[in-house]
N, C-alpha and C positions, 0 to 999 in steps of 0.2 A: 239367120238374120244377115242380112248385106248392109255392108255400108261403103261409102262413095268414096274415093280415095281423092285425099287433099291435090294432089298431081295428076292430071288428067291426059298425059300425054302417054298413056300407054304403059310407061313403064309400071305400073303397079294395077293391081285386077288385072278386070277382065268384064266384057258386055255382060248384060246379066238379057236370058235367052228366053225368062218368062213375064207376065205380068205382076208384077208383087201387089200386097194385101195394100187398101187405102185405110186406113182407119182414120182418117180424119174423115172419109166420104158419111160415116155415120150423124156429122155435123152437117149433112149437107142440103137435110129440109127432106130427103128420099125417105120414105116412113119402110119404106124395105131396107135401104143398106143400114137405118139405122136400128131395123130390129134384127139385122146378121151382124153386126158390129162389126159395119164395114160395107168393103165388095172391090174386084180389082179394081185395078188401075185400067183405065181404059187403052193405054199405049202400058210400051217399054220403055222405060225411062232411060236417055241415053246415058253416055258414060262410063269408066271404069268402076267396079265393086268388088270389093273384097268380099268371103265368105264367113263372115264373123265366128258363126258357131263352129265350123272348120276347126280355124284359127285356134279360137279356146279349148276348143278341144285337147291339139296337140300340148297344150301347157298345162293337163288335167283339168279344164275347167266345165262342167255340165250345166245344161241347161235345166231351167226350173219347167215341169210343164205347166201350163193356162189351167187355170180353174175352170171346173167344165160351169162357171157362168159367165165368163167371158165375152158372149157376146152382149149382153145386157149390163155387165159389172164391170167397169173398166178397172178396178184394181186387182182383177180377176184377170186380166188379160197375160202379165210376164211377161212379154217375150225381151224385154231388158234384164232379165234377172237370171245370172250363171252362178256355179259355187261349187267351190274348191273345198272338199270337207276333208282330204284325203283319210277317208274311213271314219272318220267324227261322225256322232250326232253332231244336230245343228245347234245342242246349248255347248259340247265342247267344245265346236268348231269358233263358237264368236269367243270364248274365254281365251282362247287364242289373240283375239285382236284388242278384246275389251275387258277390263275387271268385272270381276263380278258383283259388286256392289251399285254400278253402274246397270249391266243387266239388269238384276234385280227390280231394279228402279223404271226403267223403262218397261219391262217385258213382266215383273212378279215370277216367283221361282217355276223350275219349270216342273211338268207333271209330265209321269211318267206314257208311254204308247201303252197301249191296250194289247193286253194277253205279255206285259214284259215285269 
């Protein structure tokens, strides 16, 4: 994921050399980009960009993959969603940020992965 840096004068990124994904083009009345959920960009968009997932990276943060329905499911899609579990499951990882009565409440207790 790229994103556009606030300062455009060079000093921060860098061009970005391909066409990136439109996903709003799937609103765009195209009965094709909206059953690809999406389609590029027709130019490259000018500007400086940063390489996000890079970035997250080097501060251990991992991307989440797409849900393979993604092109039809937009809550399926992720590509906004990194996470820092250092070695956690994902109910230890939030008892971390959140109580667990809290959890509980929002999410109901968790259930165990299959075959654990």
């Amino acid at each position: 994921m790229y994103v556009r840096c606030a300062v455009q004068d060079g000093s921060c990124g860098e061009p970005l050399r391909r066409r990136p994904w439109d996903f709003q083009a799937r609103f765009s009345g195209d009965v094709v980009a909206y059953e690809n959920g999406g389609r590029l960009k027709d130019t490259v968009p000018s500007g400086y960009y940063i390489d996000f997932t890079e970035l997250a990276a080097l501060y251990g943060w991992e991307r989440v993959p797409s849900s393979s329905s993604w092109r039809y499911n937009w809550t399926g899609v992720l590509y906004w969603q990194y996470e820092k579990r250092d070695g956690l499951d994902w109910w230890s990882a939030m008892r971390e940020l959140y109580a667990e009565p809290g959890l509980l409440e929002v999410f109901g207790p968790p259930t165990q992965a299959v075959g654990q």
